[in-house]
Structures are given as C-alpha cells and as structure tokens.
N, C-alpha and C positions, 0 to 999 in steps of 0.2 A: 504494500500500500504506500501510495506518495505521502511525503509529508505534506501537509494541507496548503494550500496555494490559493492567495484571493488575489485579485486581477480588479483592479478599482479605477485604473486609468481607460482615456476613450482612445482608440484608435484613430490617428487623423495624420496617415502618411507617416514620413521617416520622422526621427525624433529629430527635434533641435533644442533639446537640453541634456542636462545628466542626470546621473542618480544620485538622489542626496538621502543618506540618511539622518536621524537623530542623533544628536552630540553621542558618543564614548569618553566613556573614562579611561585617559590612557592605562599601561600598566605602569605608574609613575614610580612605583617601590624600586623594579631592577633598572627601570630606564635611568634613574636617575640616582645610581647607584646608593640605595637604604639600606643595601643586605647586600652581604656575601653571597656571591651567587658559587655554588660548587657545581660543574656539570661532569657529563661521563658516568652519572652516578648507576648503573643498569639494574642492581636492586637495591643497595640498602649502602650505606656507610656509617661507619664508627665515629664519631665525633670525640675526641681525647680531650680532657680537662685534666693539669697539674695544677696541685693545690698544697701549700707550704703551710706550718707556723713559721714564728720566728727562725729565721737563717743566721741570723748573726751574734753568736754568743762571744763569751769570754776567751781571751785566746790561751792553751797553756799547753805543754809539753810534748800532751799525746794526742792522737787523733783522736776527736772524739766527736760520734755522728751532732751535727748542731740542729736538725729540725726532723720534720716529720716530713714525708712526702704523700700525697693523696692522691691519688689516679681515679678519675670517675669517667664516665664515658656515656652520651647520648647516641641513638642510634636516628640517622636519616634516610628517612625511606620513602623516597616519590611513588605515589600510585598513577598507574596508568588511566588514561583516561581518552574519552575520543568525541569527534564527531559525526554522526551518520546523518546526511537531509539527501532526498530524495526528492524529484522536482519533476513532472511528465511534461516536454516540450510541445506540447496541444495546448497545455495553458496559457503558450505566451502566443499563439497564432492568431488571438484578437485583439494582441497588444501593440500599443504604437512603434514596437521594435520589431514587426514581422515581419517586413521586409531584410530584414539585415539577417531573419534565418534562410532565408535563398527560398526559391519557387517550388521545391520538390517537396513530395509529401515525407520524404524522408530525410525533415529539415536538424539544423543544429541550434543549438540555444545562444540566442543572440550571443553577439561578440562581447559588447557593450555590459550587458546585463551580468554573463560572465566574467571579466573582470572586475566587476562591480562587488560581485560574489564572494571573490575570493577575497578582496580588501576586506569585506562587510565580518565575514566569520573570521577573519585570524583578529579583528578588533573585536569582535566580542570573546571570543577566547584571552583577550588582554586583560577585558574587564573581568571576565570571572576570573581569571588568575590575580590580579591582583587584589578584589574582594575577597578571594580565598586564602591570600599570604594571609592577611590581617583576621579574618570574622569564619571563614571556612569552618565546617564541619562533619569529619567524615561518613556520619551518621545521615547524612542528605548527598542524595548522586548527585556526581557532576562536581564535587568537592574533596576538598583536605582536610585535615586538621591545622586552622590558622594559629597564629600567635595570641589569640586572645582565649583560645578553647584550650591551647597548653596551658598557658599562664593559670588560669581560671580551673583548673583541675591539680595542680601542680601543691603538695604539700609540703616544700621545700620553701617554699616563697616567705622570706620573713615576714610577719603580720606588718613591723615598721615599715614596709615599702612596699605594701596595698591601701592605695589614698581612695577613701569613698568618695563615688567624684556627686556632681549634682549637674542639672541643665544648667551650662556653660553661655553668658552672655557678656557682652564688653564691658557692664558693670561688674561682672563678678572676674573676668577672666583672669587679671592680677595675680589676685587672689589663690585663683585655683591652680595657677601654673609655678605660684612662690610653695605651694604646698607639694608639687612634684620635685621642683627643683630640691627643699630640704629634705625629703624623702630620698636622695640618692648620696651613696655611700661615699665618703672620704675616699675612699681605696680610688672613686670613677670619676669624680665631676676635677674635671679640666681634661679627662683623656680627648682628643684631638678627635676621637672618631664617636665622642659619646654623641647622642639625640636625643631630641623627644620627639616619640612620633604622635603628631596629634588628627584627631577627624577633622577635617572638612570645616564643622561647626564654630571648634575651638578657634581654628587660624582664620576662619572671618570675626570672629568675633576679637581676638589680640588685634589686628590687622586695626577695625574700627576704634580700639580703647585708645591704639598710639594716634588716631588721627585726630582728639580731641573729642568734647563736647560731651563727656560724660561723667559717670560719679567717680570716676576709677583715681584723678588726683591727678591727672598728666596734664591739663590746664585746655583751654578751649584750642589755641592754635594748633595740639599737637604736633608731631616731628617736624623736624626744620620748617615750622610754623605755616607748614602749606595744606593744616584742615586734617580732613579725611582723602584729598588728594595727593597725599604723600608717598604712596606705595605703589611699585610699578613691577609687580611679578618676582620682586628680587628674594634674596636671601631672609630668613628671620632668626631672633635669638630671644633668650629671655635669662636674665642676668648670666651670660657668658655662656649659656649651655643652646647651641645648636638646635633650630625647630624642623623637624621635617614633615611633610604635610601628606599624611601615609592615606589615600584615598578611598583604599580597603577597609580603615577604620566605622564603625559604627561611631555614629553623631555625642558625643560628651564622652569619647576613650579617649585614652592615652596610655603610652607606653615609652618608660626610659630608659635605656640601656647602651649600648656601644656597639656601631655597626658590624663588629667584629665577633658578636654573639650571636645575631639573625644570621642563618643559613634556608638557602631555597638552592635544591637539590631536584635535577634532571637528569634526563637519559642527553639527547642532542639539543643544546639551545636551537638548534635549524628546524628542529621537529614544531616547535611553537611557531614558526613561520612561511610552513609546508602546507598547502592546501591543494587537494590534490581534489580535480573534476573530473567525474569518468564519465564519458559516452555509453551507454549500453547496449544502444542499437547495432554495434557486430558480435556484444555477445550474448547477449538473448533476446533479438529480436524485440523490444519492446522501445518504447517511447521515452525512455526515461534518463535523467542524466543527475548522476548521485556525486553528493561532497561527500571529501573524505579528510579528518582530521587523528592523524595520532600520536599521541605524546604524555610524559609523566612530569611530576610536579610534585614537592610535598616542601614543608618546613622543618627547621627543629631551632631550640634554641642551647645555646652553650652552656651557661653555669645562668641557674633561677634567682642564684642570690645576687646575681649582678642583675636584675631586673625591677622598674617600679612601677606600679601599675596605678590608673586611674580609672575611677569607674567600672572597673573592672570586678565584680563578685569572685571568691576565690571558693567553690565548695568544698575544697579538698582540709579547711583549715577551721 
C-alpha cells in the first residue's frame, strides 16, 4: 500500500514556481559542533572515564602509591533506524508537474518534485535527530534515548546539580540561569568547552532581559544601549559560562556540562545524508516509486557528576 498522497494543487500547464516547504529545525547540536560526534560506531562503544582522589601527597623515601584510581565506563550504542515512503506516480499525472513526467503511460516522477524529495526527508531526518539528541525516547519509534531521558533516570546525579526549573520568562531569566550557573562544580566552570545548553524558550527570553525594558535590573537601554535591537544571531554567555541554544531541548530545560561529555555515536555520518529513490516499475511492474533512508544514531553521556540539570525531574533519586 502507498503511503497516503493528497494532491491539492490545480493543474495549469508546466510549473513556474518551486516547492516550498514549512521552516525545519536545523540539526543545530552536530552542525554547530555541541557534542562530540564519534562515528564508525557499527554496534556499540565503550566510553572510558579515569577518576582520581588526591595525587599529590607528601614526598618521602619510598615509593609509595599516592591516590586511588577509578575506571568506570559508559556504553554507546546507536540504534538503527530508517525511512520507508512509498508514492504511486498516477498521483502526480493531474498535477501541475505532468508534463515534466514525459507523455508515456509509463511515466517517471517528476524531476523537480524528486529532488525536492530528497532535500525535504534528509531535513526532516535532521529534525528528528536533533529533537532526539536532546528529549528522545526509546520507548517511542523513530527514536533514542536523549540527554534529558538519561539524565532524568540516572541515580548518580548529585541532588546539588538538579535545579527545579519553572516557566522561564525575561523577568525571571536572571535568575534562573545565576541558579544553573552556581549549580556547576568548581572542578568545571571556566573549562573552555563547558555550556549551557538551553531551549529555545530560555535564549528568547535572556536575548529580551539584555535588551532592556524589564524587571530583571539591566536598565531600559539594555546592551550597548540599542533596546531590544541589540542582538544579531551572535554568540551568548551568562557570567562567563558559554550558552548554546540546543533546539532539541523541551521549552524551560537546560542542561550544563562540557562538550567533551555529550557523545552522538553513528555507523556512516554519509548515511544521515543518503537518500536513496527507487523506480519500481522494472522491478515489479507496478506504479510506484519508494524512499529509502538508513542509518543509526544514539547518545551517551561521560561522567553524570559533571552534569547540571534544569527543569529537568530526576526519578531515579
């Protein structure tokens, strides 16, 4: 059976425009490097964590061992996943692209249409992969276990760096982001690759408190006194700790940690931008022309005590 196909455009000769769809979220986590990307992963990998006390004792004669060493080890394991659509080229013989399937009754699927196709699915393969690094759940198909389903079952997670968060708006944002920032350990805040990775919600809402005009204290002009017109897609921070704007997140999360502890683990990164269109009609005779997408994906995280969570319910604690 095809996948369902509605046809709502009129026919009226060849096309003289293109195909537009609705905005995508890019995948902005690996595009814009938020996470360790590990690929070649074909089933699973080890994740190693060394972990010390004190290394540096007193000095004296004999050898004598000076710490402890702690070996722990997270396992990363992409699951496979795919796409199957199925499309019967009859459907588009009353569409304004019919002519560009040729005069035979043994037409192809528009040119046009099909490259349209293949941009359209590896973009929304982008969006579920990156809603999936973040909010995923492998208990729903079509998904992984994200960073917020680890975190959130994880009994290792110190209580001090689970921050109850609340609806996040440019009056409270301050607030809420000075309460993540002292949430994160001595041992991390200055590391060069630490974040905070925030929704969506949070970073318009920091975005509006620096441009003035509210209760947050930063005066009516905000940043170099040009309003709420001061922000132009650029970089953010909040007292010295790097903000990344993780778009997978769910609306009032956040999550602190050091890009060096997110891992997103694949078989081929080329496989997430492989889309493969098959003609059917020489091998069985029928009408039909099928997408094909396959490839794996999963996360893990390094060490949980290097993490701080917001918003975030922890059930495991």
């Amino acid at each position: 059976m095809a996948t369902t196909t509605s046809i709502t455009t009129t026919y009226a000769g060849e096309s003289a425009g293109e195909y537009i769809s609705a905005a995508l979220l890019s995948g902005s986590t690996i595009e814009n490097g938020g996470i360790t990307v590990k690929p070649n992963v074909k089933f699973k990998e080890v994740i190693k964590k060394l972990g010390t006390d004190g290394i540096v004792k007193d000095a004296s004669c004999d050898f004598t061992a000076t710490s402890t060493l702690t070996l722990t080890e997270r396992i990363l394991q992409p699951e496979l996943q795919q796409v199957n659509l199925q499309l019967c080229k009859k459907d588009f013989v009353s569409d304004w692209e019919a002519i560009s399937m040729g005069y035979s009754a043994h037409h192809d699927l528009p040119n046009n249409f099909s490259d349209y196709l293949i941009g359209y699915v590896g973009a929304k393969v982008a969006d579920r992969t990156e809603r999936n690094i973040w909010s995923g759940d492998t208990s729903t198909s079509g998904q992984f276990n994200g960073f917020t389903t680890l975190v959130s079952t994880d009994a290792d997670l110190p209580s001090a760096q689970e921050i109850a968060g609340t609806t996040v708006n440019a009056g409270n944002v301050i607030d809420e982001l000075g309460s993540i920032v002292d949430a994160i350990p001595s041992t991390l805040y200055g590391a060069e690759d630490m974040y905070i990775y925030v929704s969506q919600n949070i970073a318009r809402a920091y975005v509006r408190a620096l441009g003035g005009f509210g209760a947050s204290g930063l005066g009516a002009a905000g940043t170099n006194s040009q309003g709420t017109q001061w922000w132009n897609n650029g970089g953010l921070s909040f007292d010295g700790v790097k903000l990344f704007v993780a778009n997978g997140l769910a609306d009032n999360d956040a999550i602190a940690t050091t890009k060096s502890n997110l891992y997103f683990g694949t078989g081929l990164l080329s496989d997430h931008n492989e889309v493969k269109v098959l003609d059917m009609s020489d091998l069985d005779g029928s009408d039909n022309v099928r997408v094909v997408m396959r490839f794996s994906a999963g996360v893990q995280l390094g060490a949980i005590e290097d993490v701080v969570t917001y918003g975030i319910a922890n059930s495991a604690n």
